[in-house]
N, C-alpha and C positions, 0 to 999 in steps of 0.2 A: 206434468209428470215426466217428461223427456227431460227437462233440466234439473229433477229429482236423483231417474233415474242413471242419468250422466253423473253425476258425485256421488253413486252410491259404484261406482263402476272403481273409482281412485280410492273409497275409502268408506268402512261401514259407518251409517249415519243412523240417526234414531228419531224418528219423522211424528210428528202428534198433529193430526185434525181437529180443526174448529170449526163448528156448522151452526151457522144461524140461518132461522128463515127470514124472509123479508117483512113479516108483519106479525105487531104484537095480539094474539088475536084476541086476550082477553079485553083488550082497548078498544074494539070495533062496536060495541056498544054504546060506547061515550061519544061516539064523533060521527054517530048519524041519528038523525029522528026516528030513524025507521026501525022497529023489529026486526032483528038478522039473527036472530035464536038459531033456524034450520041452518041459513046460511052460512054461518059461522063453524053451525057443526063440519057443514061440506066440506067446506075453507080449510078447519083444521084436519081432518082426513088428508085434503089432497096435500096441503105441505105435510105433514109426517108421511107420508108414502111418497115424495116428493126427495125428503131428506135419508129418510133409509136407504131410499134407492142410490143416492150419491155414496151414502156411508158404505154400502154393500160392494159397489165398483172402487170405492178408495179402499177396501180391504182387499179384495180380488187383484187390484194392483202391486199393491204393497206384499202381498206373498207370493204371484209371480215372479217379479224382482226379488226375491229376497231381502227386501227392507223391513226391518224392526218398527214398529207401529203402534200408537196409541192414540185412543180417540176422546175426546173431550167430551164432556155431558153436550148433549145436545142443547140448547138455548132456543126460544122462543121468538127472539129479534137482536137484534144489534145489541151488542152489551159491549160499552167502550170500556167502563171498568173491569172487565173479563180480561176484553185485549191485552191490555194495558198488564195484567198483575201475569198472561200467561207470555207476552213478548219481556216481560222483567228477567223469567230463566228461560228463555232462549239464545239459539247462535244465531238465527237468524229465521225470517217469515220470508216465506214466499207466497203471491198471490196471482191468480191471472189478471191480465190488465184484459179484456175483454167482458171476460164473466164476473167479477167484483160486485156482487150487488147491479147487475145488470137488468134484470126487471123491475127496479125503481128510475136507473136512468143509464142507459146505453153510452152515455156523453162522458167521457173518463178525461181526468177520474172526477166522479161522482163526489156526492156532497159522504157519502164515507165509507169510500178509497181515501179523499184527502184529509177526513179524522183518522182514520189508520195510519195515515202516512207520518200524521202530525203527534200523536201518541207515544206510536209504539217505542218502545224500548231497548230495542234493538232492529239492527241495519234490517233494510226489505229489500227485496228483489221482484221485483215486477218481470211477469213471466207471457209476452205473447201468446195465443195460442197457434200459432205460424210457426213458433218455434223450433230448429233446427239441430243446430249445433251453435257454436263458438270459435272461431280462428282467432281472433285479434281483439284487442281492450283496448276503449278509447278513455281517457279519464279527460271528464270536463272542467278543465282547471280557469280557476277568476284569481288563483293572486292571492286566495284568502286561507287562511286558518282550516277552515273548514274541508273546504277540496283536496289538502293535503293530508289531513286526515282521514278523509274518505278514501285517497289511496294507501297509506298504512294499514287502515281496516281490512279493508279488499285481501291486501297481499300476505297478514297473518292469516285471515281464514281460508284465505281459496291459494294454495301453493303450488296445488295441480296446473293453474292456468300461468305460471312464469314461464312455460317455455313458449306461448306466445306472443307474436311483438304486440306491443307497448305504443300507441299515440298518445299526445298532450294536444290537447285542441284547448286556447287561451281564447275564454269566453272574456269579451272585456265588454263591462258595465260602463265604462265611458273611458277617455281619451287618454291612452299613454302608450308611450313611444316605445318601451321595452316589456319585457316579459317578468315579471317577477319573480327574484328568485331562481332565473330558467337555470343555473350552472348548478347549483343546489337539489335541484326536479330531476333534473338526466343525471346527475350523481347518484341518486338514491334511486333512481331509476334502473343506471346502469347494474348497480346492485342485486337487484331483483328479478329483471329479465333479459331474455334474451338480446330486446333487440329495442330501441325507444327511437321517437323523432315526435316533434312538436310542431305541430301545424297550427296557426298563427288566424282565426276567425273572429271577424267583429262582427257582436250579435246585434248590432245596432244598424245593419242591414238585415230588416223585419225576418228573411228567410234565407240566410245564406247557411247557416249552421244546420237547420233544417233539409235543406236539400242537399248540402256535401252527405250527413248521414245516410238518408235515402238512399247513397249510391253505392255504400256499402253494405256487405252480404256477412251473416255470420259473426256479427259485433256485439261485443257488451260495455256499455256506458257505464263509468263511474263517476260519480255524483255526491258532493255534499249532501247533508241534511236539511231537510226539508223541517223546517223551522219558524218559518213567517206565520205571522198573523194573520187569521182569516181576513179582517180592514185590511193590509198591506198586500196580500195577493188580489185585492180588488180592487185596487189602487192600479199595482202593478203586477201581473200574473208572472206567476214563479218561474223558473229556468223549468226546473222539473218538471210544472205543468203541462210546458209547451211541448217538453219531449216527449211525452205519457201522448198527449193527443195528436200527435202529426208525427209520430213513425213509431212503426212497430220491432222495439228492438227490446232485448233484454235489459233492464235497470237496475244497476244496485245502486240503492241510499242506505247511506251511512249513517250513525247516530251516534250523537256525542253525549255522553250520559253527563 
């Protein structure tokens, strides 16, 4: 809500909640031998006072700030087709990357953080809850289509953050000698903000990209679309994965319709 509340400071925004519980409860019947009649009642009680109670604090927030506010039917469990049809008319999702579905699994992102991530329809930003503020944008550039995209997205929506500098950190999937594009990147760079340089990281050293991050305070990573296939991030785990789970920084992913 501090990185809500920060872009409602530059300019009025108009904010809608979605709340799912973590379990479908009319399903709890089917998937044990046991009679869970009482149980189930208990169960739905405590999440519907569970989820008011969030709903109740995300109001109380929202008209302390002064933010415009709308709240989605409540849902029962995870509804990917929901997501899907309400990230279609959005600018953008935001979610915590800590709390996400955190009482199915703490290990982020989760089996869905990474259907969200894979779905939605428009760019997400994954929001620490450590969250601060913003000084400086790192865009994690490969060379591809994608990451440069991901920085045109960024820079139409968010134009309050051009007056901070600007790094290119060249994530390279394997071996070449020059930067792609680089005179073309800092052109369009120079364009946009204040101030660019491109730092030069082979992620082919297991943690090097990892730990320069760490050492910075107040960053927000821009990032292609998260797009692979479930098989091919098992294969090989995503760029986006690794940054989600070994540092806690603000994310935005981009999406290419």
């Amino acid at each position: 809500f501090k990185f809500i509340t920060r872009l409602q400071l530059v300019e009025t925004i108009s904010l809608k909640a979605l709340f799912f519980t973590e379990v479908a409860i009319d399903t709890l019947n089917f998937i044990t031998a046991v009679p869970v009649g009482g149980a189930v009642e208990r169960m739905q009680k405590a999440l519907k006072q569970e989820v008011h109670g969030s709903r109740d604090r995300f109001i109380e927030k929202c008209e302390s700030a002064g933010i415009r506010y709308k709240i989605g039917e409540i849902e029962s469990s995870w509804d990917k087709e929901r997501f899907v049809n309400e990230t279609r008319f959005a600018d953008l999702v935001v979610i915590s990357k800590q709390l996400f579905y955190q009482n199915i699994s703490d290990f982020q992102p989760n089996v869905f953080m990474r259907e969200a991530l894979h779905v939605s329809e428009c760019p997400v930003m994954i929001i620490p809850e450590s969250f601060v503020s913003i000084d400086r944008i790192v865009l994690a550039y490969d060379g591809k289509k994608e990451s440069a995209f991901a920085l045109k997205q960024f820079t139409q929506m968010f134009s309050q953050f051009e007056e901070f500098p600007i790094e290119f950190v060249y994530v390279k999937s394997e071996e070449k000698t020059e930067i792609p594009d680089k005179e073309l990147l800092k052109e369009y760079s120079n364009a946009h903000f204040d101030a660019g340089n491109i730092r030069e990281i082979n992620i082919l050293e297991h943690h090097s990209f990892s730990n320069w991050l760490n050492s910075l305070k107040n960053v927000l990573i821009i990032s292609g679309s998260y797009s692979r296939s479930a098989a091919s991030r098992m294969v090989k785990p995503s760029f986006i994965s690794q940054v989600i789970q070994k540092n806690s920084v603000p994310l935005f992913i981009a999406h290419n319709a």
